[in-house]
Every structure is written in structure tokens, then in C-alpha cells.
N, CA, C and O atoms as a printed pandas DataFrame, in Angstrom:
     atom_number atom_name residue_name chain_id  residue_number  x_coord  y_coord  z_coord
0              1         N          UNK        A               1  -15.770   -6.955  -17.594
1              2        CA          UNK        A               1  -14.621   -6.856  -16.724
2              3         C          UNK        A               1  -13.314   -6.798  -17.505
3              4         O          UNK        A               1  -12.310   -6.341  -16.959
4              5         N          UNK        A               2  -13.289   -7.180  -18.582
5              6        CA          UNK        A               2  -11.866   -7.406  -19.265
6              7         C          UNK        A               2  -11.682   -5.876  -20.161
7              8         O          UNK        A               2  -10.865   -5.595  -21.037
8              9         N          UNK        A               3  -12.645   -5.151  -19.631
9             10        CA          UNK        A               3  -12.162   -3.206  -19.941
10            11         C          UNK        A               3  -11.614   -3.199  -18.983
11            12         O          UNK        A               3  -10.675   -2.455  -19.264
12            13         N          UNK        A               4  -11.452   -3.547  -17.781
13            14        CA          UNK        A               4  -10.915   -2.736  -16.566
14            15         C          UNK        A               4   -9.270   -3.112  -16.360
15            16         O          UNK        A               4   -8.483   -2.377  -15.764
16            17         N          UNK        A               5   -8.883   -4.555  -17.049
17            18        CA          UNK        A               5   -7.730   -4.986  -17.412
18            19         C          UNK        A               5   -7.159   -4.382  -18.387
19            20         O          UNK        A               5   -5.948   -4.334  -18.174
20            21         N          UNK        A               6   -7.484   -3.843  -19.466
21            22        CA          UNK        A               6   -7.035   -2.922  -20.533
22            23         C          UNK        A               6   -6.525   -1.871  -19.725
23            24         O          UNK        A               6   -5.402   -1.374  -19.816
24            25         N          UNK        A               7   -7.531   -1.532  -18.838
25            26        CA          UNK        A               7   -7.025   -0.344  -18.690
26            27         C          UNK        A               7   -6.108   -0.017  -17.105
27            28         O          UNK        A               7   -6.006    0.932  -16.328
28            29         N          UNK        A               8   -5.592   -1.340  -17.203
29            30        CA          UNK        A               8   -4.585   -1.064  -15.717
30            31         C          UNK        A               8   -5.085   -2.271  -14.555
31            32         O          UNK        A               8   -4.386   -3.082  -13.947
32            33         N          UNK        A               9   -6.344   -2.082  -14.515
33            34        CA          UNK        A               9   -7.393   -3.076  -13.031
34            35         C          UNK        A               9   -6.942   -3.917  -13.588
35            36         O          UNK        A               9   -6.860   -4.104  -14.802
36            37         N          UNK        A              10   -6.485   -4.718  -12.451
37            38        CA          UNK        A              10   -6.382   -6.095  -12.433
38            39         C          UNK        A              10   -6.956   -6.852  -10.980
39            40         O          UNK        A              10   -7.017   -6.237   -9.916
40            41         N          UNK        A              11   -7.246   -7.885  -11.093
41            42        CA          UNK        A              11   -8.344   -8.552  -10.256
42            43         C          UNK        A              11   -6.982   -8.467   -9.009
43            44         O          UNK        A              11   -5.767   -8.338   -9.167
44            45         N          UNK        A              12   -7.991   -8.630   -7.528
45            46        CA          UNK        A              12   -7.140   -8.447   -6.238
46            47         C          UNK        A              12   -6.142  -10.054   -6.056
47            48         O          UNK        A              12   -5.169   -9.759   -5.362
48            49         N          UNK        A              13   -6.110  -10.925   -6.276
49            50        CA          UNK        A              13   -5.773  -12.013   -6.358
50            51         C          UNK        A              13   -4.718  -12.205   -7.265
51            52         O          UNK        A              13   -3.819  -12.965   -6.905
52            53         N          UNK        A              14   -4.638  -11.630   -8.455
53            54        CA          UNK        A              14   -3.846  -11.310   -9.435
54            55         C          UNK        A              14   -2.713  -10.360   -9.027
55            56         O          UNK        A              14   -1.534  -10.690   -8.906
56            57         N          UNK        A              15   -3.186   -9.235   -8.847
57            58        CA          UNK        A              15   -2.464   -8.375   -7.888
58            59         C          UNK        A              15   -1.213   -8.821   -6.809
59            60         O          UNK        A              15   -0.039   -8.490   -6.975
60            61         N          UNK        A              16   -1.759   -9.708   -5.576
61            62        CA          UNK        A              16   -1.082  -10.512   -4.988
62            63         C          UNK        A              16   -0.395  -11.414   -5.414
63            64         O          UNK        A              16    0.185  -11.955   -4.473
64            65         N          UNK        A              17   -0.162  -11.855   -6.347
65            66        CA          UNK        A              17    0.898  -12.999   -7.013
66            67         C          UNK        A              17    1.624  -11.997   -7.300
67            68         O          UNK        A              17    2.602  -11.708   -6.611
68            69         N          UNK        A              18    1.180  -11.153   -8.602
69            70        CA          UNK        A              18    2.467  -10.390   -9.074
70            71         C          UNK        A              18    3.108   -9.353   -7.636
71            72         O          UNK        A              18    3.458  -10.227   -6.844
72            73         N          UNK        A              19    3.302   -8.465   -7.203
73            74        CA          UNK        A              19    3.520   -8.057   -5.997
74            75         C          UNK        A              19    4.061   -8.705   -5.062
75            76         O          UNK        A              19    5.130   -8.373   -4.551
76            77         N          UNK        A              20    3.324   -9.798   -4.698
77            78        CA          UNK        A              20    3.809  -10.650   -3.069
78            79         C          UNK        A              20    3.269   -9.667   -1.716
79            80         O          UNK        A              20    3.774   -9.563   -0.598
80            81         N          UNK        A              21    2.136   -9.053   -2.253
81            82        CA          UNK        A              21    1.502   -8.036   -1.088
82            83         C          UNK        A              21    0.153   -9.086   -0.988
83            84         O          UNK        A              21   -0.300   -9.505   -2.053
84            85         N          UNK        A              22   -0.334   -9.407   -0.010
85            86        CA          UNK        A              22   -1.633  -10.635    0.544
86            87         C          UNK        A              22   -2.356   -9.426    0.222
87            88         O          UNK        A              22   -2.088   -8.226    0.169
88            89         N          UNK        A              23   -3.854  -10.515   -0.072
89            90        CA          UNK        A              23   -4.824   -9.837   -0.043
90            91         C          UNK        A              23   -5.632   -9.316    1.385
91            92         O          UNK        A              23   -6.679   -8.691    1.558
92            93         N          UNK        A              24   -4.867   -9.749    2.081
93            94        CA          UNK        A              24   -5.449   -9.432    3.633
94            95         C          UNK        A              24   -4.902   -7.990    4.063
95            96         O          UNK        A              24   -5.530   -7.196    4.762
96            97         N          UNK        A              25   -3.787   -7.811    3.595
97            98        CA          UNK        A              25   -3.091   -6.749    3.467
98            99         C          UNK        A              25   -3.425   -5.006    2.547
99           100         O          UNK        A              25   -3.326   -3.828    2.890
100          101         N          UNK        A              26   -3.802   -5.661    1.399
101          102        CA          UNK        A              26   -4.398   -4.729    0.738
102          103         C          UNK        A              26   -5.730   -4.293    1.610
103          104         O          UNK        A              26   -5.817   -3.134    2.017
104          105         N          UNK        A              27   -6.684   -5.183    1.860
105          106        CA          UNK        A              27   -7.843   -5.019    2.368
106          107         C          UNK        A              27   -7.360   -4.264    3.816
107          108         O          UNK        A              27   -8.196   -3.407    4.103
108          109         N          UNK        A              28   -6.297   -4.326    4.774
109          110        CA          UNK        A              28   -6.242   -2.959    5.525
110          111         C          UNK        A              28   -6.077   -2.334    5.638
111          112         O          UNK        A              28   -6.335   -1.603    6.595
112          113         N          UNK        A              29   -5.186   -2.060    4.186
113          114        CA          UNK        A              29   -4.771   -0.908    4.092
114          115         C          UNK        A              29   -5.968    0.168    3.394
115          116         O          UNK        A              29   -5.878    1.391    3.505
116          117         N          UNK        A              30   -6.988   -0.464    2.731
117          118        CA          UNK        A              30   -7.687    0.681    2.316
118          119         C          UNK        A              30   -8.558    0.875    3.466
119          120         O          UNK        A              30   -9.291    1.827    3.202
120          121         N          UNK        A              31   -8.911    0.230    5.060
121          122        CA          UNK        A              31   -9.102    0.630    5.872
122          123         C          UNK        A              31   -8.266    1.577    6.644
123          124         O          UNK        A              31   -8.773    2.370    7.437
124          125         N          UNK        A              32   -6.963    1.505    6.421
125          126        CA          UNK        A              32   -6.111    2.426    7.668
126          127         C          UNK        A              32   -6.385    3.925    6.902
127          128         O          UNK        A              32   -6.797    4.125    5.759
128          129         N          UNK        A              33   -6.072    4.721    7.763
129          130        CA          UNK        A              33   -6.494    6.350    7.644
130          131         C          UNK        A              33   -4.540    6.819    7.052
131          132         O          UNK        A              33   -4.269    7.844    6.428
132          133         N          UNK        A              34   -3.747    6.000    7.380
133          134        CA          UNK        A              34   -2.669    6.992    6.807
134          135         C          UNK        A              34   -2.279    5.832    5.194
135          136         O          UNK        A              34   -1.268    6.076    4.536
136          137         N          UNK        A              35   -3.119    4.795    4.837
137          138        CA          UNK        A              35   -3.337    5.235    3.198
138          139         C          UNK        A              35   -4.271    5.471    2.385
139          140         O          UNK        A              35   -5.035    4.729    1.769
140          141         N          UNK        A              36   -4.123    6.781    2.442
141          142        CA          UNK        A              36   -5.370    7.002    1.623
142          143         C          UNK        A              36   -5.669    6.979    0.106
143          144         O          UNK        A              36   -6.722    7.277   -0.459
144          145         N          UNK        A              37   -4.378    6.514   -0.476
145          146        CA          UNK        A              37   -4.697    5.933   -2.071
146          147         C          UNK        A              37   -5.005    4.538   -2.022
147          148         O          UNK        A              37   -5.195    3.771   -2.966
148          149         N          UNK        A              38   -5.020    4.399   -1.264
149          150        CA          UNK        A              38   -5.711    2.458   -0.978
150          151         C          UNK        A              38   -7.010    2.444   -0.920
151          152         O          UNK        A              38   -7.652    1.394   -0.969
152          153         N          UNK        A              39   -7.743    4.051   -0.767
153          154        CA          UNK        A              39   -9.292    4.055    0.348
154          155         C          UNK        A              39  -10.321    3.295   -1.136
155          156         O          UNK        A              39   -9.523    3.190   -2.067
156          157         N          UNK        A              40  -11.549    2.850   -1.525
157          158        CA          UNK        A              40  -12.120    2.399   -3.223
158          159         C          UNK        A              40  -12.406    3.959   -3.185
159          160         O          UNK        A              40  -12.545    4.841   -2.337
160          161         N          UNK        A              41  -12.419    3.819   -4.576
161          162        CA          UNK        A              41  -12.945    4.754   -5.052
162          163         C          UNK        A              41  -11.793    6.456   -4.764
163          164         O          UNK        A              41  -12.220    7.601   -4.919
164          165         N          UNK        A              42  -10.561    6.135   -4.398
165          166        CA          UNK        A              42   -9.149    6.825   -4.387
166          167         C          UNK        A              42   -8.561    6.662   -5.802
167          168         O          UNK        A              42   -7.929    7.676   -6.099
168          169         N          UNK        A              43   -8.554    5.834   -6.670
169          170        CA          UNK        A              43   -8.021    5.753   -7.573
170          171         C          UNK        A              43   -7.055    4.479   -8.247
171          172         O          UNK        A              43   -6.481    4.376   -9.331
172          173         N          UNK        A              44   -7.177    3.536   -7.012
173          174        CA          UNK        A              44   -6.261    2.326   -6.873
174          175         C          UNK        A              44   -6.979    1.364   -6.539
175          176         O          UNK        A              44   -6.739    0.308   -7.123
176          177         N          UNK        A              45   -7.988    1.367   -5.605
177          178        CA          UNK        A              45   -8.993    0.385   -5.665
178          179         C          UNK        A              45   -9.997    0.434   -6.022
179          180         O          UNK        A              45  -10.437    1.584   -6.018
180          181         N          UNK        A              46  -10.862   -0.526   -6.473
181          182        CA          UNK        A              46  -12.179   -0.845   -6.775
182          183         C          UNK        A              46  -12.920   -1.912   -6.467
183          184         O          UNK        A              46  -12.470   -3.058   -6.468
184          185         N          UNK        A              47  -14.233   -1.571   -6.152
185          186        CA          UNK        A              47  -14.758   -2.743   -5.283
186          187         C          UNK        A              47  -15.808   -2.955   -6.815
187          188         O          UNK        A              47  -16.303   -1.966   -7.355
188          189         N          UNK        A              48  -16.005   -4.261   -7.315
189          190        CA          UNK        A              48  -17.287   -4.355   -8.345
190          191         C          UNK        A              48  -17.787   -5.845   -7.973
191          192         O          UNK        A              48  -17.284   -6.602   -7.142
192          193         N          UNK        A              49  -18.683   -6.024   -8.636
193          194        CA          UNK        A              49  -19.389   -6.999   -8.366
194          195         C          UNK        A              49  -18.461   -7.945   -8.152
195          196         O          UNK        A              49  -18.328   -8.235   -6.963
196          197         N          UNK        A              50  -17.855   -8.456   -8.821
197          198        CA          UNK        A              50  -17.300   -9.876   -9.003
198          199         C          UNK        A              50  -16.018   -9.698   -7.746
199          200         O          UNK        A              50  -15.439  -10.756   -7.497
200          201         N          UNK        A              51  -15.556   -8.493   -6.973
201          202        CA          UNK        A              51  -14.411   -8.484   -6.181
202          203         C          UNK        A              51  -13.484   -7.346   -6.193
203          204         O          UNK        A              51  -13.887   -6.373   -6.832
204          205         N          UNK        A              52  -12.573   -7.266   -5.748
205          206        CA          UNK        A              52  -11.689   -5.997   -5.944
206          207         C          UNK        A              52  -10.759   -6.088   -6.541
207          208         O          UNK        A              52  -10.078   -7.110   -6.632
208          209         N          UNK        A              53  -10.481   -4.706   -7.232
209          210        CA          UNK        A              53   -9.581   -4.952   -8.428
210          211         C          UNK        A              53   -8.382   -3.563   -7.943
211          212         O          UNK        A              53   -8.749   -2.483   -7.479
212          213         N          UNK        A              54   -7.135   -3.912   -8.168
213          214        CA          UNK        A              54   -6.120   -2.957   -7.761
214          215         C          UNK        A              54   -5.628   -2.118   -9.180
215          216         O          UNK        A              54   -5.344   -2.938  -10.053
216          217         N          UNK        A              55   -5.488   -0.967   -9.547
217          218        CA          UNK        A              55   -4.604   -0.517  -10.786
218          219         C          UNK        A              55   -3.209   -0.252  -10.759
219          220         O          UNK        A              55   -2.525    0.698  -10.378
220          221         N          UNK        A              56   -2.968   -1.412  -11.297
221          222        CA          UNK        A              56   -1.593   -1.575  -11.007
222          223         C          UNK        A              56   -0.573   -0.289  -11.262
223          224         O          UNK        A              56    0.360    0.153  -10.591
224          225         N          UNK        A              57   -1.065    0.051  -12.326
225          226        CA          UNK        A              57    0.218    1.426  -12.984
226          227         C          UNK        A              57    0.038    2.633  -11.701
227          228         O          UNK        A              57    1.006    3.364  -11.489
228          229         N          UNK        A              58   -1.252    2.808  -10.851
229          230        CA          UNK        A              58   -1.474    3.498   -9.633
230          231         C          UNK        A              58   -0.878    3.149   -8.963
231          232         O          UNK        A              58   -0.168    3.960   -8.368
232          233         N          UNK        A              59   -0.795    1.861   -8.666
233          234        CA          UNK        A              59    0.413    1.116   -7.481
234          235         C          UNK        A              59    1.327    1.375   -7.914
235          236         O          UNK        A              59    2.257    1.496   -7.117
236          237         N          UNK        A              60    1.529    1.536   -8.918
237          238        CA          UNK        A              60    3.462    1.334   -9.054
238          239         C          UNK        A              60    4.299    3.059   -9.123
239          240         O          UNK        A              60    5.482    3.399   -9.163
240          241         N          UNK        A              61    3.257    3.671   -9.113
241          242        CA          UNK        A              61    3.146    5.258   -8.979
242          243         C          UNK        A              61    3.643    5.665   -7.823
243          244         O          UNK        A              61    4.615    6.337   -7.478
244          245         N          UNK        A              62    2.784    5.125   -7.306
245          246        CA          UNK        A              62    2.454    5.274   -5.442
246          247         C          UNK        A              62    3.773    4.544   -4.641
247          248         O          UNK        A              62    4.304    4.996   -3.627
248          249         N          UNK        A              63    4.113    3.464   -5.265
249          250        CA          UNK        A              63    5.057    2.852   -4.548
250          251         C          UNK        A              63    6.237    3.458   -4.946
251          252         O          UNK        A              63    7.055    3.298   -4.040
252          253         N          UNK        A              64    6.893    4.306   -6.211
253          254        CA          UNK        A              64    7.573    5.097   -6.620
254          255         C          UNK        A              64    8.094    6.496   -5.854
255          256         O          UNK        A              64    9.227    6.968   -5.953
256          257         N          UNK        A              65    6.920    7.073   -5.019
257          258        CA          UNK        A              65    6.969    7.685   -4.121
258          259         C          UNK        A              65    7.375    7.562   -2.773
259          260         O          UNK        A              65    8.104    8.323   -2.138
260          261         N          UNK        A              66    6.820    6.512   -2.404
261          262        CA          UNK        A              66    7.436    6.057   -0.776
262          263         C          UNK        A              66    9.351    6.080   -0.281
263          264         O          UNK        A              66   10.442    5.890   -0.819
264          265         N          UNK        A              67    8.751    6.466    1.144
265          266        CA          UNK        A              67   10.628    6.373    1.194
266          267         C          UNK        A              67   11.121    4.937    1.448
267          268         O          UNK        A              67   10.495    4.014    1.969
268          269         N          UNK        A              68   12.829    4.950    0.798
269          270        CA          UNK        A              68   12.772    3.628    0.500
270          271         C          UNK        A              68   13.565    3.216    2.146
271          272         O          UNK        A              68   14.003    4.023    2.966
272          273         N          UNK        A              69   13.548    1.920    2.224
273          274        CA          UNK        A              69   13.687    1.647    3.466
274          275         C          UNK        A              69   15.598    1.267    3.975
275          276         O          UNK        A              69   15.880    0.182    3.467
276          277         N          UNK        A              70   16.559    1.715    4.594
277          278        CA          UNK        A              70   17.867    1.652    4.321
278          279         C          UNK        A              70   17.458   -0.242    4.972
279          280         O          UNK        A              70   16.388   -0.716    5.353
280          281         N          UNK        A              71   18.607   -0.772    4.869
281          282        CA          UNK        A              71   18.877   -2.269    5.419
282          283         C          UNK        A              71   19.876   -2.454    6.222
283          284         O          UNK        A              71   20.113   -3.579    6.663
């Protein structure tokens, strides 16, 4: 597991601290149909034995893109 951290994956729990996005959250979003870089096996998540792992530099890609929200 500590290749998949080299290379970006970081465990889903981990993820949620750094971020401040719940893991309950992640988990619907790779259910909802309008994100589909959330879906496993999209490029951002991964489901492996031990749990799901998010790639962060994918997230931060992805979130780079979104429109930003006025206040």
C-alpha cells in the first residue's frame, strides 16, 4: 500500500482531514451520476482491500476546474 502513497493515493480518512470533505460525502459522490471522476476506477478513486483511497493531485485537478462559487 505505501506505492499507492508515492504515487498520489492516499487512504479515504486521510483524505478527509486534509480537505475537510467527510467520508460520507466522498462515498456519494462516487455514487451520484453528475460526478463522474469520483465513479472507482475513474481515476480518483480506488476501492482495495484495506479501503478507499482518493488521488489527491486528481482531486486537486478536478477541483481546479469547477466553477468557483461568488459569496
Amino acid at each position: 500500500m505505501e506505492t499507492y502513497v508515492k504515487l498520489g493515493w492516499i487512504k479515504l480518512s486521510a483524505f478527509a482531514k486534509l480537505t475537510g470533505i467527510s467520508e460520507i460525502a466522498v462515498k456519494r459522490r462516487k455514487e451520484n451520476v453528475n460526478y463522474p471522476a469520483w465513479r472507482v476506477g475513474a481515476g480518483m478513486v480506488k476501492l482495495l482491500r484495506d479501503g478507499h483511497y482518493v488521488n489527491y493531485e486528481e482531486y486537486l485537478k478536478w477541483a481546479e476546474k469547477q466553477p468557483s462559487v461568488a459569496a
